[in-house]
N, C-alpha and C positions, 0 to 999 in steps of 0.2 A: 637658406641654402648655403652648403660650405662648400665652395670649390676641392678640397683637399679629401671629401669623401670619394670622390670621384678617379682617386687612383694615381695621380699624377707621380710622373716616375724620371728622373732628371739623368736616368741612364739612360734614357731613350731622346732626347732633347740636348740638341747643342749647346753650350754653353756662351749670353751673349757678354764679352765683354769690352762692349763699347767699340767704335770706328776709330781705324788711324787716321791722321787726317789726310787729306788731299795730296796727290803730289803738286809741287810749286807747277802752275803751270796756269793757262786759261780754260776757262769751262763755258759755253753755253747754258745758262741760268732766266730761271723764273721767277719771278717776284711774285713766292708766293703770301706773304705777310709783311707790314709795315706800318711799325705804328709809333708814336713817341711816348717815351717811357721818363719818369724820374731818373737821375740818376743817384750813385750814393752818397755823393756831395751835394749839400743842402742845395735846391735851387738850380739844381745844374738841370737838364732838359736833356737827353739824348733820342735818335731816331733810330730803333731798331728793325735792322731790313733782312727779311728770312728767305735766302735765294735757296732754288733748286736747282740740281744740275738734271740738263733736259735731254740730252741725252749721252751714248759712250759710256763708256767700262765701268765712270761714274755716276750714272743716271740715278737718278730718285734721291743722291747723298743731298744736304743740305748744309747750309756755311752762313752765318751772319755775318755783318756789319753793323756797328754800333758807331754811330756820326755824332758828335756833339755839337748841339744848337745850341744848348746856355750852358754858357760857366764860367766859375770862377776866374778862368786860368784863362785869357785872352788869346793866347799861341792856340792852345785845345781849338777855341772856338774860331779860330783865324783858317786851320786848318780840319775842321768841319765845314764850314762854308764851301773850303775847297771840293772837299768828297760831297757835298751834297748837291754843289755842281755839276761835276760829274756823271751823278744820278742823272738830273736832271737831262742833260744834255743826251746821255745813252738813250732815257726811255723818250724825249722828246717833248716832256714835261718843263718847259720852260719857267711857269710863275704857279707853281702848285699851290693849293688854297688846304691838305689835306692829305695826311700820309698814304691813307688807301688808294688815290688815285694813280699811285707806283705800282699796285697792285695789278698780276696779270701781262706783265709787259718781260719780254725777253732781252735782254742783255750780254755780254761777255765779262766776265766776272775774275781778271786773274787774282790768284791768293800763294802767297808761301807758307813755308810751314816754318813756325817762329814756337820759344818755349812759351809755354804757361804759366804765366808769374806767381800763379793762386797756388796756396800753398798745397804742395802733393799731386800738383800740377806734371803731368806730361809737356807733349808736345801740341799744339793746335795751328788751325787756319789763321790768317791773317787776310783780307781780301786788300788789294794793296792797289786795285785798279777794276772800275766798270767800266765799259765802253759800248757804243752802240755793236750790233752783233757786223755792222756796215764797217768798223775800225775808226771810223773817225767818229767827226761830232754831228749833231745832228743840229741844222740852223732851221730856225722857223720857217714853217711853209710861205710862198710869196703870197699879198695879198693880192686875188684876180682884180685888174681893171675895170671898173663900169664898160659896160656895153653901151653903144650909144643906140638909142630908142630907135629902131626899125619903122614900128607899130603892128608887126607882124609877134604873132604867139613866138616863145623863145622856143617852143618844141618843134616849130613849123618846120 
């Protein structure tokens, strides 16, 4: 089967070229992917985190985060710890064992718009801050007190 028997006609179809990005600002965002990826310095480890915007003007757009866990460059990895703190504390994931566990959880995601270093590069997102969607941080739940034995059923 060739798709191009079928008539396609590019005077009738918008032309896509590409999204501007975001205005600087905060979004309401989903964590819809996250996973850790090589990076392109040998050895290096990064955490790529694929937010959605959930809802507003910019609903369904999408923004990464790329956090460095290992690497070379100590300051890098000094300030990935920082941002994956952060994560952590927005989605309430305190000691993650596993990047999909980010997965699915709502957040506030602010980002500016900074150049693209890549060459032929525009303009792109930067996220420069997650937080819980609450503003602040989110501290572990308390742990409940033992009950002291009644001997009555607990539902009673």
């Amino acid at each position: 089967m060739n798709f191009f028997n079928k008539g396609f006609d590019a005077n009738k179809v918008e032309p896509e070229n590409g999204f501007e990005p975001l205005p600087d600002g905060a979004y309401p965002c989903m964590i819809v992917k996250c996973e850790e990826k090589p990076t392109k310095t040998p050895g290096g480890v990064q955490l790529v985190v694929e937010f959605r915007v959930a809802d507003g003007k910019y609903a369904k757009r999408t923004v990464f985060h790329r956090i460095n866990l290992e690497n070379a460059n100590a300051q890098a990895v000094q300030i990935g710890q920082g941002q994956l703190s952060a994560l952590c504390r927005a989605t309430g994931i305190m000691t993650p064992k596993a990047a999909h566990e980010f997965c699915n959880k709502v957040v506030r995601v602010t980002v500016k718009v900074v150049p693209d270093t890549r060459p032929g590069g525009g303009l792109q997102n930067k996220v420069v801050k997650v937080e819980s969607m609450g503003g602040g941080t989110i501290a572990p739940a308390p742990v409940p007190a033992p009950q002291a034995a009644t001997g009555a059923a607990p539902w009673a």
